[in-house]
N, C-alpha and C positions, 0 to 999 in steps of 0.2 A: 396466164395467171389470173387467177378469178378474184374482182372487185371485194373490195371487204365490205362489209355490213354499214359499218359506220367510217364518217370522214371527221378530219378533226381540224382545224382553225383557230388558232391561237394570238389571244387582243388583250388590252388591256380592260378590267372589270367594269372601268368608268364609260368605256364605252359602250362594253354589251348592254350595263344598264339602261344607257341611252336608248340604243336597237331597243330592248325592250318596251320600253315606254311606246319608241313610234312605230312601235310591229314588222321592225325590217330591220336588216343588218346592211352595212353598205360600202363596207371598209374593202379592200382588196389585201393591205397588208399593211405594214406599219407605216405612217406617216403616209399613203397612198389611197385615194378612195376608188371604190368602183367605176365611177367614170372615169377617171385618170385613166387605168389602166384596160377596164373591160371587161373584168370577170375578179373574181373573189378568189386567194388562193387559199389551198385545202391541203392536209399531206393525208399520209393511213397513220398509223400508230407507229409503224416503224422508223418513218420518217421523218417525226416530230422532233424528234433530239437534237436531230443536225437542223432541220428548221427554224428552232429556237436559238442554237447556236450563233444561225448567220444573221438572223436578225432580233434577238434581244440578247447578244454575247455578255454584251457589257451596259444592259439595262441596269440604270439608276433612279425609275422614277417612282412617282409619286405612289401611285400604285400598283396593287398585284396582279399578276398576269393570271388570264383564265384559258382552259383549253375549252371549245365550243366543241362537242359532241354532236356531229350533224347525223341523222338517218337519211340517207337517199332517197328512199322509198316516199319520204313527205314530201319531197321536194318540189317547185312550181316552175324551177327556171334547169334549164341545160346543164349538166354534170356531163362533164367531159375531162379524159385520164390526158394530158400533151406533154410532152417533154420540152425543154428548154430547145433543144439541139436535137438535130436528126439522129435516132439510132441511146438519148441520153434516159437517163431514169424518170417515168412517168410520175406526172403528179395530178392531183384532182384538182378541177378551176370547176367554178360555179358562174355561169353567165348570165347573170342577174340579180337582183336582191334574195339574198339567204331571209326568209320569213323564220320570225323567232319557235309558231310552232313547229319547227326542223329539229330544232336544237332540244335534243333528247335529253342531254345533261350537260354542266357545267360542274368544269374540276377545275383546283387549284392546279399551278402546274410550280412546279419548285425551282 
């Protein structure tokens, strides 16, 4: 199956704003950071729905969520497809700081 063009990453705005300020993104997912975990989770487009599902089902906060529009192609650190489970649905991790020039757009996400 051939990589899409764009990967997509979904945070809270008060955060990306932050990344933006210090020139790097450094979350892994919600409430977890990069070092916690190791790498940055990413879906395709398809996969965002239920992404958002399992982890902002029942988001109540303060602010809005933003979906991070990453290009590959800018990328500085390791992009790599793994699955949870041998043989399970592939997902894109980022292993390292996502640099904010990556992020090609930012969209509300509803």
């Amino acid at each position: 199956m051939p990589k899409p063009s764009r990967i997509l990453h979904l945070t809270e705005r008060s955060l990306w704003e932050t990344a933006r300020e210090r020139g790097t993104y450094e979350l892994s997912t919600r409430g977890r950071t990069l070092e916690q975990v190791g790498f940055i989770h990413c879906s395709t487009r398809e996969q965002l729905p239920r992404v958002a599902a399992f982890l902002y089902g029942e988001y109540d906060g303060p602010d809005e969520l933003v979906v991070l529009v990453v290009d590959p192609a800018l990328l500085d650190v390791p992009l790599r497809y793994e699955a949870a489970e041998p043989g399970g649905e592939e997902f894109p991790h980022l292993y390292g700081p996502l640099k904010v020039a990556a992020v090609v757009d930012v969209e509300p996400w509803e």
